[in-house]
C-alpha positions as CSV (number, residue, x, y, z in Angstrom):
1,X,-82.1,-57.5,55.6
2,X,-80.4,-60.1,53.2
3,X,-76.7,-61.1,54.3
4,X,-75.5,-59.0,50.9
5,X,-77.3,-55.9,52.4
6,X,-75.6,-56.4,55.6
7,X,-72.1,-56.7,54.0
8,X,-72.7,-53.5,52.8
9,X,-73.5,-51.9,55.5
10,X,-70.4,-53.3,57.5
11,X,-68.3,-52.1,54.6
12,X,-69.4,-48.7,54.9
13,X,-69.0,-48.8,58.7
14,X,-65.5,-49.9,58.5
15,X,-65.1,-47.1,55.7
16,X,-66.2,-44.5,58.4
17,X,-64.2,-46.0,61.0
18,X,-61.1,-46.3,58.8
19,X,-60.8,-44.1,56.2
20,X,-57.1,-44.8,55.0
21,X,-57.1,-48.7,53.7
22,X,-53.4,-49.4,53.4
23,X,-51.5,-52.7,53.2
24,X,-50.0,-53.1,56.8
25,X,-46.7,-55.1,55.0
26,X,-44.2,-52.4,53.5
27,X,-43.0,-52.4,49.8
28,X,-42.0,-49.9,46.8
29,X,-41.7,-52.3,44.1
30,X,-44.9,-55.0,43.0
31,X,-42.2,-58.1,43.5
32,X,-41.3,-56.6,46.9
33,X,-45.0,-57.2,48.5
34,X,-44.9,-60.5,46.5
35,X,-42.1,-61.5,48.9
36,X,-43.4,-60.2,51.8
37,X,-46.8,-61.7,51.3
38,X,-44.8,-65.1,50.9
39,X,-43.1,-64.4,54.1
40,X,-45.6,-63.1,56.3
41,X,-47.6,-67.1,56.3
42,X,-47.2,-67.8,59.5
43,X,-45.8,-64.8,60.9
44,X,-46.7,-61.1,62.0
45,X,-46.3,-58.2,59.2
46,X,-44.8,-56.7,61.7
47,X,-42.1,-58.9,62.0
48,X,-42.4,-59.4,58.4
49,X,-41.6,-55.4,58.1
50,X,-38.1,-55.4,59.9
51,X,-37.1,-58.4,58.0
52,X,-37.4,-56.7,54.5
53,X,-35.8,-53.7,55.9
54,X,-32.6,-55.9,55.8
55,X,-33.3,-57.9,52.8
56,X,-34.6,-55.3,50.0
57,X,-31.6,-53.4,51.1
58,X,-29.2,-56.4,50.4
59,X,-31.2,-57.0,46.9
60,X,-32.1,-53.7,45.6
61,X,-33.6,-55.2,42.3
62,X,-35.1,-57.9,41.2
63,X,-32.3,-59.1,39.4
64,X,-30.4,-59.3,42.6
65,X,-33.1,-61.2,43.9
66,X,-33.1,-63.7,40.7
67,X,-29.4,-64.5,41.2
68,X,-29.0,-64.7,45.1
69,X,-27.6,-67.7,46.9
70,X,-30.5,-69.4,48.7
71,X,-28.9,-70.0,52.3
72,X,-27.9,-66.3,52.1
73,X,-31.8,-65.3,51.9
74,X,-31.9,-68.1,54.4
75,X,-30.0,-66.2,56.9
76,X,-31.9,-63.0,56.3
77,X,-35.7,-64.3,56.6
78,X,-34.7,-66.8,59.5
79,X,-36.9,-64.8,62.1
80,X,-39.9,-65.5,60.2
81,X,-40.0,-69.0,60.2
82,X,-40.3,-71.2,57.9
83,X,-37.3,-69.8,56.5
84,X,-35.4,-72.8,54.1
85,X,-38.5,-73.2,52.7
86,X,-39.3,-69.4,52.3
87,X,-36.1,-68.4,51.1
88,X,-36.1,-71.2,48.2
89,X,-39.7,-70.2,46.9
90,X,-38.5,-66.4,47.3
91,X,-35.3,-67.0,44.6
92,X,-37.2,-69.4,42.4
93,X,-40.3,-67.3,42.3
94,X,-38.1,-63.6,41.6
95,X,-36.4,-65.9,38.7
96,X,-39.1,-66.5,37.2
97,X,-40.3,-63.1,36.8
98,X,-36.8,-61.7,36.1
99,X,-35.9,-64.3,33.1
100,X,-39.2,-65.9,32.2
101,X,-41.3,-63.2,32.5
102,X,-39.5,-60.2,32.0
103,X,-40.2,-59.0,35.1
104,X,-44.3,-58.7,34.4
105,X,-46.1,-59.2,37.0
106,X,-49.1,-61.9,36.3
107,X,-52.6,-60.5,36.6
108,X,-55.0,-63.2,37.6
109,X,-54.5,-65.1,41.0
110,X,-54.7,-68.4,38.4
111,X,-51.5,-67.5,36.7
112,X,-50.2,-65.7,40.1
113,X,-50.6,-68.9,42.5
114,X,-48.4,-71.1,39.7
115,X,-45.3,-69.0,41.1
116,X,-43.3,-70.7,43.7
117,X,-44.8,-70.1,46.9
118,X,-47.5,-68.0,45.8
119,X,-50.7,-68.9,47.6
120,X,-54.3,-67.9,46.9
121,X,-54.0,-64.8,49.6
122,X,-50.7,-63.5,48.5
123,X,-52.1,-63.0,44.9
124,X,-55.7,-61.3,45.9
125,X,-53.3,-59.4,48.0
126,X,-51.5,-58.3,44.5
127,X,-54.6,-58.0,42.5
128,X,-56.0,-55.6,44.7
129,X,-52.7,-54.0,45.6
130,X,-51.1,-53.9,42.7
131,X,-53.6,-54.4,39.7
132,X,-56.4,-52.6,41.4
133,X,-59.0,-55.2,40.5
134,X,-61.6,-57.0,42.7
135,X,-59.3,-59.5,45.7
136,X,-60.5,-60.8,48.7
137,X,-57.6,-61.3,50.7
138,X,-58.5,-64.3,53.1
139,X,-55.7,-63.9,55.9
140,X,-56.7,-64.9,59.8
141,X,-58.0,-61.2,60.9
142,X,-60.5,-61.7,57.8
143,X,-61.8,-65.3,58.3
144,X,-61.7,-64.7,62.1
145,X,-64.0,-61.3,62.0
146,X,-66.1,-62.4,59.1
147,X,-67.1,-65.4,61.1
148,X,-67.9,-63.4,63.6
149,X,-69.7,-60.9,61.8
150,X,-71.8,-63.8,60.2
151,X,-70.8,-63.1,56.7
152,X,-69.3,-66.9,56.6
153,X,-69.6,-70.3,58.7
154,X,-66.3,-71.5,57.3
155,X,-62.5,-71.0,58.7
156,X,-61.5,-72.1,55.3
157,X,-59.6,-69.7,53.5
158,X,-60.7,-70.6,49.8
159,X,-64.7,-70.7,51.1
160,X,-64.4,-67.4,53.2
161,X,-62.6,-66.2,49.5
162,X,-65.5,-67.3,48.0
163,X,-68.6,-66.5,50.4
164,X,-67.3,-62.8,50.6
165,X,-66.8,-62.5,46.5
166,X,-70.6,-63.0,46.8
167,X,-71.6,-60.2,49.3
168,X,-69.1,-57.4,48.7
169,X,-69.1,-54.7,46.5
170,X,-66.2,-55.6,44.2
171,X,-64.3,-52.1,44.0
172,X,-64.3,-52.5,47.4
173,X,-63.4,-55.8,48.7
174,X,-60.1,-55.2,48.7
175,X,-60.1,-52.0,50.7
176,X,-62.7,-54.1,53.0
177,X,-60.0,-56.8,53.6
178,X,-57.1,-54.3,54.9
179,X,-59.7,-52.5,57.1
180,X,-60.7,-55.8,58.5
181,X,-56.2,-56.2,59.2
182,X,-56.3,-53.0,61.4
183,X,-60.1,-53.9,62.7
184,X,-58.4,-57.3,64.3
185,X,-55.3,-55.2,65.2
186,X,-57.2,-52.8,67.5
187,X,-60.4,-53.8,68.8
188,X,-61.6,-57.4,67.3
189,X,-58.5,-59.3,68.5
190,X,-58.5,-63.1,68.9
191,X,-58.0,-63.9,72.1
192,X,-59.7,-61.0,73.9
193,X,-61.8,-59.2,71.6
194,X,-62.7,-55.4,72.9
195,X,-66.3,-55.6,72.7
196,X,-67.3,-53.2,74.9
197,X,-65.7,-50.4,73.2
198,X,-66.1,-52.0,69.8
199,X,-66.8,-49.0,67.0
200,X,-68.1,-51.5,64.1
201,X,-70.7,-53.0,66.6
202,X,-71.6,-49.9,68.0
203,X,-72.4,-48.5,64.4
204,X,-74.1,-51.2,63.2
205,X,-76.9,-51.5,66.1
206,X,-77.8,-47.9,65.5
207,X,-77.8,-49.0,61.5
208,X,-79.4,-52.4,61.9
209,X,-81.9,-53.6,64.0
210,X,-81.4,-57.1,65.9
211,X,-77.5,-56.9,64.6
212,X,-75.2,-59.3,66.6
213,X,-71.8,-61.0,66.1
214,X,-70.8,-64.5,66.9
215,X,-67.8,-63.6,69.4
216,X,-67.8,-66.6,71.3
């Protein structure tokens, strides 16, 4: 079995195991999960979701957003670290899509990243979420179970990016990355992986023969 052959079969395990693929940060507008992406480096979405509670509330559009003082964003997105720095790309990057762009949201990760504060795996996360084209989304639950499930050797986010664009399916690599989110939320954790009770392995010995992962 090639490594692409096995990619495809761990897709349609997780597929099985997860049916619903939904992004785990919560948003109604495209410029909404562009700040929460840019907020949840380096911090929990679940954090990440009680802190836009308060602060799409405050700025209902993205107008609001465009004009707002910086240390009053500050103030808002101080529980997820990071936040001078966070709330400065957050107003510089909403101005630019209110008066530069006319609110249009780019659609390639090259014209995506060249936003303030817009890295390579918020805008995979937009071109899957919102443009519904082929992303690889290369946060820590992906690199961390990928390794693990032999599909890369590297813990670099642009070459896990890049070895999974080669083995997935492309309609489904996005779906793949938010099963992987809730994957390493409930069994395949980082410190103490469940193992014993683990559905993906289970389903995959039964599918492939001589299938292991890397836990270490």
């Amino acid at each position: 079995m090639t490594k692409k052959q096995k990619a495809a079969e761990i897709v349609l395990c997780l597929e099985k195991i997860y049916p619903q693929a939904v992004c785990s940060l919560i948003y109604n507008e495209p410029y909404e999960l562009m700040i929460a992406g840019r907020l949840s480096a380096q911090c929990t979405d679940a954090r990440v979701n009680v802190v836009t509670r308060e602060l799409f509330a405050k700025y209902p559009t993205l107008k609001s957003f465009a004009d707002a003082d910086v240390n009053d964003v500050a103030e808002i997105v101080k529980p997820c670290g990071l936040y001078r720095t966070k709330a400065k790309s957050i107003v510089e990057m909403t101005h630019t899509l209110y008066y530069e762009l006319s609110g249009v949201i780019p659609d390639t990760v090259e014209e995506l990243t060249k936003l303030s504060g817009i890295g390579r795996k918020t805008a995979n996360l937009i071109m899957g979420d919102v443009h519904h084209k082929p992303a690889v989304v290369a946060d820590t639950h992906c690199i961390r179970i990928s390794g693990r499930l032999g599909l890369t050797e590297s813990s670099d986010p642009k070459k896990v990016e890049s070895d999974l664009r080669k083995l997935l399916p492309p309609e489904k690599s996005s779906d793949f990355c938010h099963r992987l989110v809730i994957f390493g939320r409930d069994t395949c954790t980082a410190r103490t992986p469940d193992c014993e009770h683990c559905p993906l392995r289970a389903m995959m010995e039964e599918r492939v023969t001589g299938f292991k992962c890397n836990v270490k």
